[in-house]
C-alpha positions, -999 to 999 in steps of 0.1 A, spaced: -445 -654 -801 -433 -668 -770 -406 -638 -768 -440 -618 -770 -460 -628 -738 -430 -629 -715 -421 -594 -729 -452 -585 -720 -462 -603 -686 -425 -585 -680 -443 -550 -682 -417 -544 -709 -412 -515 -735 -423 -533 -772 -397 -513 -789 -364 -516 -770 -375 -544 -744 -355 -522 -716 -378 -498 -701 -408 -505 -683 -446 -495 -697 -457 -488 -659 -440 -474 -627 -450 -504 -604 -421 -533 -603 -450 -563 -603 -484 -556 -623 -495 -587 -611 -508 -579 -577 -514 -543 -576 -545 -525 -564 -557 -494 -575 -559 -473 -612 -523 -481 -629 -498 -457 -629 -483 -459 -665 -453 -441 -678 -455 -415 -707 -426 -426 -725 -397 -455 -722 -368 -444 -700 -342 -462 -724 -354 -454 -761 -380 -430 -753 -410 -450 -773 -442 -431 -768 -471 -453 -751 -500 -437 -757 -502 -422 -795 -530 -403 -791 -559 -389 -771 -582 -415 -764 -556 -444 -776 -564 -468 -747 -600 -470 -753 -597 -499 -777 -579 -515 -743 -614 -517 -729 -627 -547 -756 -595 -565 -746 -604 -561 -708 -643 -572 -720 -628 -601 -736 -601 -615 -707 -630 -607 -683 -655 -627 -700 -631 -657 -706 -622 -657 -664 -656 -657 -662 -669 -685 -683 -633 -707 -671 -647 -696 -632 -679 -713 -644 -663 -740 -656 -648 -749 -630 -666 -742 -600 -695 -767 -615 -676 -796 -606 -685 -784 -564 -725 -781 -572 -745 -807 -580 -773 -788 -599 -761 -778 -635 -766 -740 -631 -765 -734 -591 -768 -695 -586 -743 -697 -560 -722 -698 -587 -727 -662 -596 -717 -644 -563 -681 -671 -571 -678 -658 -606 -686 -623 -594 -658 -619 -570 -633 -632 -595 -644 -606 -616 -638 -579 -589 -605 -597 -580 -588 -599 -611 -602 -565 -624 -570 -541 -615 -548 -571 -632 -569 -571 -660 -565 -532 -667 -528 -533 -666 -531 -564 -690 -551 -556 -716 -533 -523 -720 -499 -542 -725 -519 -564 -749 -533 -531 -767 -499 -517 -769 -479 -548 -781 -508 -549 -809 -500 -513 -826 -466 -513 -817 -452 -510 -852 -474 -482 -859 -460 -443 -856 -479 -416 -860 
């Protein structure tokens, strides 16, 4: 399992572990729509199976979006003294928008990594 996430936070290929899943070096801190790769340069795994095969990707980018949001929450109640301040929203709303184009990449990875031992 550990293998697993560093694979993936890697931006590694889930069959061969050699090739990359998209062109940019560090997924980490890029800006914009990701750029992914059709195939693995090194064993030539297909990434996306079929039309429409990132889709699912989107509950996994619901779900790491809501849990940075309710761990922003969580931790930026400790600065306000009331127990729900609303200047806590515009805080959780720019982590949101911060960590959205991370999120993307990640959540794909994560979608991929899930039906990797499936061939169609």
């Amino acid at each position: 399992m550990a293998n697993t996430l560093v694979h993936i936070l890697n931006n590694e290929c889930p069959n061969c572990h050699q090739g990359k899943i998209f062109d940019e070096k560090n997924i980490f801190f890029n800006i914009g729509f990701p750029k992914m790769n059709k195939s693995c340069s090194h064993c030539q795994f297909k990434f996306e199976k079929e039309p429409g095969y990132f889709f699912g990707a989107m509950y996994v980018n619901y779900g790491l979006t809501v849990a940075q949001s309710i761990a922003t929450y969580v931790i930026a109640q400790f600065f306000f003294t009331e127990t729900f301040d609303l200047r806590i929203i515009p805080i959780i709303a720019f982590v949101i928008i911060a960590m959205a184009s991370f999120n993307i990449r990640l959540s794909r990875l994560l979608w991929i990594y899930m039906f990797k031992n499936y061939s169609i």
